[in-house]
Structure formats: structure tokens, C-alpha cells
Steps between C-alpha positions, in 0.01 A plus 500: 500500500861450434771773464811439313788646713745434287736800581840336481752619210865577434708598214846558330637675220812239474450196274585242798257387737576678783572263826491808770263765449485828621264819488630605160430169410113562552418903473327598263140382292413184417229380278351132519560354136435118574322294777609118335251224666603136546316297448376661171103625613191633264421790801165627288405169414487605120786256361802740501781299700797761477781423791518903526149538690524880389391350173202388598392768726555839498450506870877562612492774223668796736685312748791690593803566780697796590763480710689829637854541649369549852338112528153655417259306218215538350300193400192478207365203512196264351204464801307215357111371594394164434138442402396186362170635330694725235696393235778536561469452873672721579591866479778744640624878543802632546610623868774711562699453855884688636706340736864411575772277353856378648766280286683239639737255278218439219204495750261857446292541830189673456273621775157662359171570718202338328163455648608673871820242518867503429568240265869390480667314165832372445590364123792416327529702167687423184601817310682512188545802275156731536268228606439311833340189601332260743291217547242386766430121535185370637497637827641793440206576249277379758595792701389779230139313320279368706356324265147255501553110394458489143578815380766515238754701706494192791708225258814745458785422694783720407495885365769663392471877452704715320568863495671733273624849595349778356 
């Protein structure tokens, strides 16, 4: 099983990317609108190749962020299962979590509790006008899918996800 934590986001109404953030940067609702895969990958094995994987899948369908003015978030993300003997292998829910945020420069800190643990992220966020982005490389993915040899999802090596505010 491999949950998608992806609960990092941040914001601006101003038409310049912002190089300091702060919390009114980030409050408010966020929706996931793209999740863009490079290399290009055919997750359902069924011949669509679209960069935006939430073309091929409506498994990130939901994904959302809210961030309050008191550092407090709440996180929906996509939990997916691999299983080689369905087609696709795989298959996910969504999973809601709440934890904490703090700002620094253009790094958002989030701490959630998943599974019995604290888990601790630090990203660097681009924001500009009402939607925010970041990417993972390789390892950084390797941190949220853990993901059997072969499967479609192991050959990507950068995401970049991007929000919009409700």
C-alpha cells in the first residue's frame, strides 16, 4: 500500500511569484487541478500517455488542502494499493488527515500523524497569482509510493503538482 502525502501548498493573489511567503500566502482551500509526470507514463496500461496523470486516472479526483490562520491543515489525499492481478494494478481511496504548517522564506513545513507517526516535510513552493506549485524528483517520490518493480508508477522521476484556490 502506498499513501500519497502530498499536503504541501501555498498561494497568492498578486501576479508575481512570491519569493517570501507567509500565512496569508497559504490560508484558505486548495483543490489539486494537475499532477504532471515526467517521464510521460500509460498508468492503466490502456494507451493514454497524458503528462497530467489526473487524465488518466481519476484516482487523485478530491485531493485537497486547507490551511487556517493559526498553522492548522487539513490534508485529503489519494491512499493507493498495488495489486498486480487487476487491471489496472492498482486501486486507491481518498484519506483525509489535519496537522500543522510553519513558513519560512519559501519553505512550507508540514507535520501530519499518519499510521501512529509524525511525519515531517519541508518543500519549496512556487506561487503565482491563485495557484501554487511543486515538484518531487525521484527520491522524493520514493518517499510517498512504494511502488513494486514494473509497475507503471516506478519509471517517473519528477511530479509536479499543482493547486488552485478555491
Amino acid at each position: 500500500m502506498a499513501v500519497i502525502s502530498i499536503f504541501m501548498a501555498s498561494c497568492s493573489d498578486d501576479d508575481v511569484q512570491n519569493s517570501v511567503l507567509n500565512i496569508a500566502d497559504v490560508e484558505g482551500s486548495w483543490t489539486l487541478s494537475e499532477i504532471n509526470s515526467t517521464p510521460v507514463v500509460d498508468l492503466e496500461n490502456n494507451g493514454n500517455t497524458d503528462a497530467n496523470l489526473m487524465n488518466q486516472t481519476s484516482c487523485f479526483d478530491g485531493m485537497s488542502l486547507d490551511f487556517d490562520t493559526s498553522g492548522n491543515l487539513t490534508v485529503v489525499t489519494s491512499e493507493i494499493t498495488f495489486d498486480a492481478n487487476t487491471n489496472p494494478s492498482f486501486s486507491c481511496s481518498l484519506r483525509t488527515d489535519s496537522g500543522s504548517y510553519i513558513i519560512s522564506g519559501n519553505d512550507l513545513t508540514v507535520t501530519i500523524p499518519v499510521s501512529g507517526s509524525q511525519e515531517t516535510e519541508t518543500i519549496v513552493v512556487n506561487v503565482q497569482n491563485n495557484m501554487l506549485s511543486f515538484s518531487l524528483t525521484q527520491n522524493g517520490i520514493a518517499q510517498f509510493f512504494n511502488v513494486p518493480s514494473g509497475e507503471s508508477f516506478s519509471a517517473i522521476n519528477e511530479l509536479e503538482f499543482v493547486y488552485l484556490k478555491n
